[in-house]
N, C-alpha and C positions, 0 to 999 in steps of 0.2 A: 504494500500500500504506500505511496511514497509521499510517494516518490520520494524523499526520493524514496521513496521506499513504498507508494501508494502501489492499491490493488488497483490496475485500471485493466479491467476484466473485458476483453471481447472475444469472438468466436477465435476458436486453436486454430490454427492452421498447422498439418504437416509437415513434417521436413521435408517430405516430397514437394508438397506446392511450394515451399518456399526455398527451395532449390531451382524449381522452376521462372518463380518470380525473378529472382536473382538469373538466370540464366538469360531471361530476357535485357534485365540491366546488360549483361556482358556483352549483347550483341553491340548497342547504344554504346557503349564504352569503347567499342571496338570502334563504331564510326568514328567519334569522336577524335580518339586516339590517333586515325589515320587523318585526319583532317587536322591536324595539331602536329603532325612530329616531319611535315614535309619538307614545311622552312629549314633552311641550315645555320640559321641563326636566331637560338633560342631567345635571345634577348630582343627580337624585334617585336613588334606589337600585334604578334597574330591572335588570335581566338584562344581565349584560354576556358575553362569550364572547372569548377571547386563540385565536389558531390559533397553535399551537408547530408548526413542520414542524423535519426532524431524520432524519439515517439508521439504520437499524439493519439488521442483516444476519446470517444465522446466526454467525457467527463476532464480531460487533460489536452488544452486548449492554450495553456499559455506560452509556453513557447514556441508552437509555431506561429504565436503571430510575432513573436522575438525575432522568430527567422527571418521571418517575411518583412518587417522591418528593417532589418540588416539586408536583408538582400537588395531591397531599395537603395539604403544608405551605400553599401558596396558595392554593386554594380555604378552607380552613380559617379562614385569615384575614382575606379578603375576600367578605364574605357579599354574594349576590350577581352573584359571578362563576363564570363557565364555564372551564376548562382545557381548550380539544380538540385534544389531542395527535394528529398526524397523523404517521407515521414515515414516509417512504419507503422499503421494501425493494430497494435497489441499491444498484452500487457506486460507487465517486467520482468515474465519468466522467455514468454516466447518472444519478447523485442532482443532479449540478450541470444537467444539462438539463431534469428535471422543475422543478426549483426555480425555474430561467430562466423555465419556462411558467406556473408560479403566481404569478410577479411582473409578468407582462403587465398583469394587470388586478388592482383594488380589491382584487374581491372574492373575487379566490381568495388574492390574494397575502396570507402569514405576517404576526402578528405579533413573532413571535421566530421566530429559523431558527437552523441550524447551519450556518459559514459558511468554507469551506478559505482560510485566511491568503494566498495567493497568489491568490485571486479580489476580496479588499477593494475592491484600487481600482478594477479595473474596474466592480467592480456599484455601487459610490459613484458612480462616473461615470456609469453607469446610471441613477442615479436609484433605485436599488434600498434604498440602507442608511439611513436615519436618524443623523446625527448626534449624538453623544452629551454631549459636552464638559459641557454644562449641567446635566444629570443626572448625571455622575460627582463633578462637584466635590460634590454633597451626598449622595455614596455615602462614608461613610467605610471600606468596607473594598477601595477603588481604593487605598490607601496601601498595603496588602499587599501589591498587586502588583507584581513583580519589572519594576524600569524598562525594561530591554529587552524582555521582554515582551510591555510595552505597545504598544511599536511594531508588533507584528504588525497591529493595527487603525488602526494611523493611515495617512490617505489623502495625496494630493498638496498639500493646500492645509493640512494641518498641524492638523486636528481627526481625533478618536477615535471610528470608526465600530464598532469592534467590542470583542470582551473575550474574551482568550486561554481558553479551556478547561485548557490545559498546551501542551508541547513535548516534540520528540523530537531523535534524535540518530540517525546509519545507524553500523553496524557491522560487523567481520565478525562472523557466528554460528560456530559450527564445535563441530562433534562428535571430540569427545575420543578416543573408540575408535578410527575411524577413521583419525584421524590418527597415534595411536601404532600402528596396528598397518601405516601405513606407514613408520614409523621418525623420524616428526617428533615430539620434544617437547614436552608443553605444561606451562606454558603458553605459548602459539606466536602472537609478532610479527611478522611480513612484515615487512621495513623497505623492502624496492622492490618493482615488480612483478614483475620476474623472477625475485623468490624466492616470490611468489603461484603463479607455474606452475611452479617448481620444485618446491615441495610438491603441486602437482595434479597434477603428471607422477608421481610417487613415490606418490600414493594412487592414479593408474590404473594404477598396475604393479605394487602390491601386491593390486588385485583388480580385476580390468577392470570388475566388474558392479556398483560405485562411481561415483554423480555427484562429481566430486571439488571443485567448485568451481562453482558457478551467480550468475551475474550475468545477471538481466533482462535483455529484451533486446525490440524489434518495440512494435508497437502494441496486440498484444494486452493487455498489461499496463499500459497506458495512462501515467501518469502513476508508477507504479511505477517503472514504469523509468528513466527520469530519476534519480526521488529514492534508487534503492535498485539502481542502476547507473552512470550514463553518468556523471555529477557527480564519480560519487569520482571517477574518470577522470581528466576532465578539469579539476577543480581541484585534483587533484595534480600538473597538471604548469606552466607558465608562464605558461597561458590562462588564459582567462573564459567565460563565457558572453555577458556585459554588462560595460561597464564604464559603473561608477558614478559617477563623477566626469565623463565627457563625456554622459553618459547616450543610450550607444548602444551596439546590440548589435556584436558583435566578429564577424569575417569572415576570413579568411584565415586563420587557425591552425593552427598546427605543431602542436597539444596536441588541437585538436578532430581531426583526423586519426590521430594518436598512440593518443589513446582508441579509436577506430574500430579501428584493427591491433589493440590490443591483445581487443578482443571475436573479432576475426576470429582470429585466435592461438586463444584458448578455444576457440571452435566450432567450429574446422576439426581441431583436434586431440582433439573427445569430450571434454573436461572439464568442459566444462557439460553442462547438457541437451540435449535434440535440439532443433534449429530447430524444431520442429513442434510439441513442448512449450513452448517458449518463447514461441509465440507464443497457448497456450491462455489464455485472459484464466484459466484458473483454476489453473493452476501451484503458484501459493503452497499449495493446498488439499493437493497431494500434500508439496511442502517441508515443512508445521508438521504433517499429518495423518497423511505414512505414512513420506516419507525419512530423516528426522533421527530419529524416535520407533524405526526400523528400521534404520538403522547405514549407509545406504545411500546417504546425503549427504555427503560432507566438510563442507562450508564454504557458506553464501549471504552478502551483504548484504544486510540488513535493517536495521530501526526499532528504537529503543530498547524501541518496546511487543511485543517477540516473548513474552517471557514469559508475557502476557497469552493465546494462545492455550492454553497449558500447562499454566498454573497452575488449582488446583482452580476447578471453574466454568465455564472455559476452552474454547472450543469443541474440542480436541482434548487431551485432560486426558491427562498426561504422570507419573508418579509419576516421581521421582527424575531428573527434566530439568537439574535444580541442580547436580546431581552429572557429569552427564552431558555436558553443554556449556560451553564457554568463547566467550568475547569477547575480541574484539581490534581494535585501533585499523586503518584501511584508510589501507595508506601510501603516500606522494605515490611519484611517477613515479620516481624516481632517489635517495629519501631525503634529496632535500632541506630547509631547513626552512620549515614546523613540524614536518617528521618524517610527518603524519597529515593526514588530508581526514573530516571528516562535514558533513553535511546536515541540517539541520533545515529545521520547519516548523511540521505545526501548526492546530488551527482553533480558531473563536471561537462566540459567539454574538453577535448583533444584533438589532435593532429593524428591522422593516420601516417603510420610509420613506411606506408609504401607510397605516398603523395607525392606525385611528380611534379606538383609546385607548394611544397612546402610552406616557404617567406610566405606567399600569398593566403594559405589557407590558415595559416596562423594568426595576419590580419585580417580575413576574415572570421577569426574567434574574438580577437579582442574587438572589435566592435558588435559582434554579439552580447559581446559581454561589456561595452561600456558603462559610465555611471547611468544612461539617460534606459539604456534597453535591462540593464540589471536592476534598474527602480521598477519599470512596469514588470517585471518577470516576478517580483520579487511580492508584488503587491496581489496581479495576478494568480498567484500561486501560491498566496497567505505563506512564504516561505520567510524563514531567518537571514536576513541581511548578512554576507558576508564579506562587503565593502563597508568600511566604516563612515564613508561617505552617504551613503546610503542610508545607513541606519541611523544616520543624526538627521534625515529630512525628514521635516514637519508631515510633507503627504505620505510618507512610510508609516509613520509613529499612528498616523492617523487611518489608516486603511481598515483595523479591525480592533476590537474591543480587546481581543486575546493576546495580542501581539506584546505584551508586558511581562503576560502571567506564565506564557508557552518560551519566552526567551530566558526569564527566570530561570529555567529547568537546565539548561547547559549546563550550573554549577552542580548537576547528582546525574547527568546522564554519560554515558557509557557511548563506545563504540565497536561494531563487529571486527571480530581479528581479520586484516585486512591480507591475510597471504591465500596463495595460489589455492589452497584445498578446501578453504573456508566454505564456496559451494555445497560441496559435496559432505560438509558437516552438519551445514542446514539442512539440507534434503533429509540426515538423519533424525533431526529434532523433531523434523514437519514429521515424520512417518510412527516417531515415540509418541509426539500428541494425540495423532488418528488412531493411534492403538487403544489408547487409554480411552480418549470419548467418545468411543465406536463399542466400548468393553472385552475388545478383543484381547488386550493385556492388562495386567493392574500394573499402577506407575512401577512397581518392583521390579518386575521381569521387562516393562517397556524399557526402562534405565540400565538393566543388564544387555541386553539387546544394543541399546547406541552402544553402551560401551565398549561389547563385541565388533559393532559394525565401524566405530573408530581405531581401533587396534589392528581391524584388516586395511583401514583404508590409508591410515598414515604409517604405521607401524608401530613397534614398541617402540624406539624408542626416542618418538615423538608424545608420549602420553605420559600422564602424571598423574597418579595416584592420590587425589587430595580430600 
């Protein structure tokens, strides 16, 4: 759910068809190609053509009109050049699999792409990203950018492969009606988990026909879930995921089991949704489109950018959603400290590392990304300012009522271990969730199970016993 980390859910497409789709770029590539490389002097002013690939999706709308904006502004000033915007229609599981398949080859592969902060290094190590270091230093407006940040794009060897768009933060959402009309006050801070089911016990008894609390859950929601479930979990309680310092994933956990009961609790008691919506990859569409706008949700975690669905424009346009919802911090296991757990993340833009015009498709990222197209992206897409320019404008500050409470959350939020196998560690969490709130496994054997499927997938002695 992002974005960056958003669930923007539309029909799958095969890797057949989207081998195919791609196969047709290649041809286009290939004319292109041969109309560009006839001159014998690269530097004269022939036709040049940048491929911007990039997602967008009925509900994820604001950067392509970022694009579209820059492609006016850059075309305009580079006479001469071509902008061909290519969007992917899907969501962030199968937008990262098309993308994999246009970076195969030359010719299909982006000159600038849109790229999820937790894929950096692997596709650096791919070979996929272009290195930046050299062209940022005579970018002056890289000093804007908030230093932590930056880190989202830097790889294992300590250069700067990508450039943040923004950041976000998970929260709880929660509908105000609902909860005072089950007798909880807002505005309303959980300070442990047992007072999270506490209040969804007391909103399903004051109306059973009340979701009263939804946290993702299964594979359907891919990567959602993780970042806008299982994490608050289990970095509220002792555990990790990875630890940073040995740099290996963690195994044995009393907190990664903990989290598991604690979803198995929700599901087995109706406070969430049903197992069988939870596992719709399109879930979120009913949460921002019919439950919350209808009094019929208590509470989700979500992403700092919810209001973005809402707000005018918005694919589920909400009048007086400001009025109507509150935010609150999602709090560790036992309230201990820092009190709170969120999640950030996040995506960037980049250079394709096989780009036959590099200089140019680099300037076409920084005016992507300038102060004027990074304020509407940013505002757009209710996302965390990661220009500090930006986030000191009065019409930023003013864009949404949240934008105070959801930036707050940086000081207790966390990040996904950002190396090559990290995928492939998520995929496991997503399938321990589905076990549990499917009743296929109890958190005990689901938690033995990742531990097993991690000890095949990295090895021993990548893992740690904590």
């Amino acid at each position: 759910m992002r974005r960056p980390v958003k669930n923007k859910a539309v029909t799958k497409l095969s890797v057949k068809s989207a081998a195919a789709k791609f196969a047709a770029v290649v041809s286009v590539a290939a004319v292109l190609t041969a109309a560009t490389s006839c001159s014998p002097t690269p530097e004269a002013a022939e036709s040049k053509t940048l491929k911007i690939v990039y997602q967008k999706t009925d509900s994820f709308t604001a950067l392509d009109t970022v694009m579209q904006d820059a492609k006016k502004e850059f075309e305009a000033s580079n006479s001469g050049v071509t902008v061909d915007l290519q969007p992917i229609q899907a969501n962030d599981d199968d937008y990262g699999t098309k993308l994999a398949l246009a970076q195969r080859s030359a010719d299909t592969a982006p000159d600038v792409f849109y790229e999820d902060t937790f894929k950096v290094r692997s596709d650096v190590d791919a070979g996929y990203l272009l290195k930046l270091d050299s062209y940022l230093e005579k970018w002056d407006d890289w000093g804007a950018f908030n230093e932590a940040a930056k880190a989202a794009g830097r790889a294992d060897d300590g250069g700067i492969y990508a450039v943040p768009l923004g950041t976000d933060t998970r929260a709880i959402w929660y509908n105000k009606s609902v909860l005072q009309k089950a007798g909880i006050s807002v505005p309303w801070q959980p300070k442990t988990w047992d007072e999270i089911l506490t209040a969804a016990r007391a909103m399903k008894a004051a109306d059973p026909n009340v979701i009263p609390f939804n946290m993702y859950a299964g594979k359907g929601t891919g990567e959602g879930t993780v970042m806008q479930g299982f994490y608050e979990l289990l970095y509220g309680t002792d555990s990790s995921l990875y630890d940073e310092n040995e740099k290996k994933w963690v195994v044995g956990s009393q907190g990664f089991t903990d989290s598991l009961a604690f979803l198995k609790t929700l599901y087995d008691e109706k406070l969430a949704v049903s197992p069988a919506e939870a596992l719709d990859a399109n879930v979120w569409k009913k949460v921002f489109g019919e439950w919350f706008p209808q009094g019929k949700l208590g509470a989700t975690v979500e992403g700092s950018y919810t209001p973005s669905f809402w707000q005018k424009g918005g694919a589920y346009e909400w009048a007086g959603y400001e009025q109507e919802m509150g935010v609150a911090m999602f709090p560790t296991q036992k309230g201990q400290d820092p009190g709170g757990v969120s999640m950030s993340g996040g995506w960037t833009l980049a250079v394709g590392a096989k780009s036959k015009n590099p200089e140019l498709a680099f300037q076409f990222l920084t005016t992507a990304l300038n102060k004027k197209n990074a304020l509407a992206y940013d505002i757009n897409n209710s996302q965390i300012a990661v220009r500090t320019d930006v986030a000191s404008e009065p019409e930023y500050l003013a864009a949404n009522p949240f934008v105070k409470d959801v930036s707050d959350l940086v000081k207790v939020t966390h990040y996904r271990p950002a190396t090559a196998d990290y995928p492939r560690i998520s995929t496991a969490v997503q399938v321990a969730t589905e076990s549990v709130i499917t009743g296929k496994q109890s958190p005990e054997d689901a938690a033995a199970e990742y531990d097993a499927t991690v000890r095949k997938l990295v090895g021993e002695d990548k893992v740690l016993e904590k």
